[in-house]
C-alpha positions in Angstrom: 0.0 0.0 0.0 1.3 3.6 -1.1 0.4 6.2 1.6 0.7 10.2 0.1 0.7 12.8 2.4 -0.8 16.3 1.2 -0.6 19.6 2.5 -3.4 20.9 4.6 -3.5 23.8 2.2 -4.5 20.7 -0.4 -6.1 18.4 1.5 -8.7 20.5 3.9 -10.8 22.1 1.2 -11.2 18.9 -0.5 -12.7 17.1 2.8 -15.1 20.1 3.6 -16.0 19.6 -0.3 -17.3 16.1 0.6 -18.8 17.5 3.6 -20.5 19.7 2.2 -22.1 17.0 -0.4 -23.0 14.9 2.4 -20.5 12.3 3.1 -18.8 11.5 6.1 -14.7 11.9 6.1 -12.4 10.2 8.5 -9.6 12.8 8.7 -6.3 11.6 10.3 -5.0 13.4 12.6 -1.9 16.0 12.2 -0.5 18.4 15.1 -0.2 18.7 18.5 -3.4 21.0 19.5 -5.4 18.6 21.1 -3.5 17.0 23.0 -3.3 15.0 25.4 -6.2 13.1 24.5 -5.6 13.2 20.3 -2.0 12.6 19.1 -0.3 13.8 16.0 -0.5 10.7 13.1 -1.6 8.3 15.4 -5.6 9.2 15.9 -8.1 10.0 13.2 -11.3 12.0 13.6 -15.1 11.5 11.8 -16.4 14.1 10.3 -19.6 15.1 9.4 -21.5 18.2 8.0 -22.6 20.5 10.8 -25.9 20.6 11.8 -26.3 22.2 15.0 -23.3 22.8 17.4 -22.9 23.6 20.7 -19.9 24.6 23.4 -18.0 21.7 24.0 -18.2 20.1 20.3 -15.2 19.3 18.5 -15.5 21.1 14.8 -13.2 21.6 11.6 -13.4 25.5 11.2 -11.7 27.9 9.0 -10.2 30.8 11.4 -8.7 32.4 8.6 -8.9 31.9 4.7 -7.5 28.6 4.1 -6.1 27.7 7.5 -8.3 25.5 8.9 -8.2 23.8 12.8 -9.8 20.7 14.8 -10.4 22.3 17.9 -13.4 22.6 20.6 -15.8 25.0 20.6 -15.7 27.4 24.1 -18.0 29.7 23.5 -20.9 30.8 21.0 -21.8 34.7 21.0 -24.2 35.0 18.2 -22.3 34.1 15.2 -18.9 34.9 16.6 -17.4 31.2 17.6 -14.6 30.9 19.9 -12.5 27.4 19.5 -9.4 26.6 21.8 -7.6 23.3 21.3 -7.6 20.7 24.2 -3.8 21.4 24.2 -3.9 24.7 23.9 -3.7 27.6 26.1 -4.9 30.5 23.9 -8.1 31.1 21.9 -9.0 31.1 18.2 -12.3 32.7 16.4 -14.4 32.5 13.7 -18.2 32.8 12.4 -20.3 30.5 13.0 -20.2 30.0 8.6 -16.1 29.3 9.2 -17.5 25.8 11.2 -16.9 23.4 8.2 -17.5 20.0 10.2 -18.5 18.3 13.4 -16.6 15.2 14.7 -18.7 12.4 14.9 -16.2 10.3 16.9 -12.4 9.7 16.7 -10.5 6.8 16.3 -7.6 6.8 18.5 -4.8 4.2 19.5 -5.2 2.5 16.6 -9.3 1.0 17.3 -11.3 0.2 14.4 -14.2 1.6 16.3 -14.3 5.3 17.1 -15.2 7.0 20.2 -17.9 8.9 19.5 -18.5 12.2 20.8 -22.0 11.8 21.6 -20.8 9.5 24.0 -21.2 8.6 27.8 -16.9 8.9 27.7 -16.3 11.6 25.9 -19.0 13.6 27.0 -17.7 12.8 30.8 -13.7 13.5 29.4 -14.9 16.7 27.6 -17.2 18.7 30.8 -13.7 17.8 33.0 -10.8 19.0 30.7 -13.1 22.0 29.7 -13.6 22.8 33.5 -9.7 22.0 34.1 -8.3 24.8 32.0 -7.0 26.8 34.9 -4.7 24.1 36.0 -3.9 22.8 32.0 -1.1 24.3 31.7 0.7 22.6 34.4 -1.8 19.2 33.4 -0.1 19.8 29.7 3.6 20.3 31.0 3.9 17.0 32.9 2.2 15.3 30.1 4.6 16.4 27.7 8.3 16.6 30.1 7.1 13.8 31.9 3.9 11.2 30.7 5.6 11.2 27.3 9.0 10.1 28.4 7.7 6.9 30.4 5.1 6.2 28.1 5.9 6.8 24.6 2.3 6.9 22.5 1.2 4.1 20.0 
C-alpha cells in the first residue's frame, strides 16, 4: 500500500468539499493541538456536516482563509465562535459559517471503532478537561516533560 501525504492547504478544502455533499470523512489526525487526548498521526477523527453545534463540540473550522483547525468549541456569542484546542492555552475565532464539520467520533490508538462524541466517555472526558483549564497548563507540562517520556504513545 502507497500512503501520500498532502498539505493541509490541499487536502482541507477537499474534505469540507465532501462534507458539504454529504458524506462522512475520516480525517487523520496532524498536530499537536489537542493534546493529550488526540495525538499527531496516530488518531483519526469522523467528520460530518454541521448541523447544529454547541460549546463543548469538537469542529473543523476555517479561522482564517485557508487555514483550517480541529479544535473545541468554548463559546458561541451570536455568530462569533470561539475554539481553543484541548492542548492549547490561547483562543482562536471564527463565524459560525467558518464551522466546516462536526466530529462524529475519533478513532484513537489504533481501534477500528471510534469513540464517538455523543458518548457517555467523551462527553464525561470533555465537561472535565473544559472545567480544568485553569490548572492545563501545568496538566499539559507534565504530560509532555514527563507522561511522554515513560510512556511513549502508540
Amino acid at each position: 500500500m502507497t500512503t501520500v501525504q498532502l498539505e493541509n492547504a490541499q487536502l482541507l478544502p477537499e474534505v469540507v468539499q465532501l462534507v458539504r455533499e454529504g458524506h462522512t470523512v475520516t480525517l487523520p489526525l496532524r498536530g499537536y493541538s489537542m493534546r493529550p487526548f488526540l495525538e499527531h498521526e496516530r488518531d483519526k477523527a469522523l467528520l460530518s456536516a454541521p448541523e447544529t453545534v454547541r460549546v463543548g463540540d469538537a469542529v473543523l473550522a476555517e479561522v482564517s482563509p485557508g487555514h483550517y483547525v480541529l479544535h473545541r468549541i468554548i463559546a458561541i456569542d451570536g455568530q462569533r465562535v470561539t475554539l481553543r484546542g484541548d492542548g492549547n492555552l490561547g483562543n482562536e475565532y471564527c463565524k459560525m459559517g467558518d464551522v466546516k464539520a462536526t466530529v462524529l467520533g475519533f478513532y484513537r490508538k489504533g481501534r477500528t471503532t471510534p469513540d464517538m462524541t455523543s458518548g457517555r466517555k467523551w462527553r464525561a472526558y470533555s465537561w472535565l478537561w473544559m472545567r480544568l483549564f485553569p490548572i492545563r497548563r501545568y496538566l499539559l507540562a507534565f504530560y509532555r516533560r514527563i507522561w511522554l517520556k515513560l510512556f511513549k504513545p502508540i
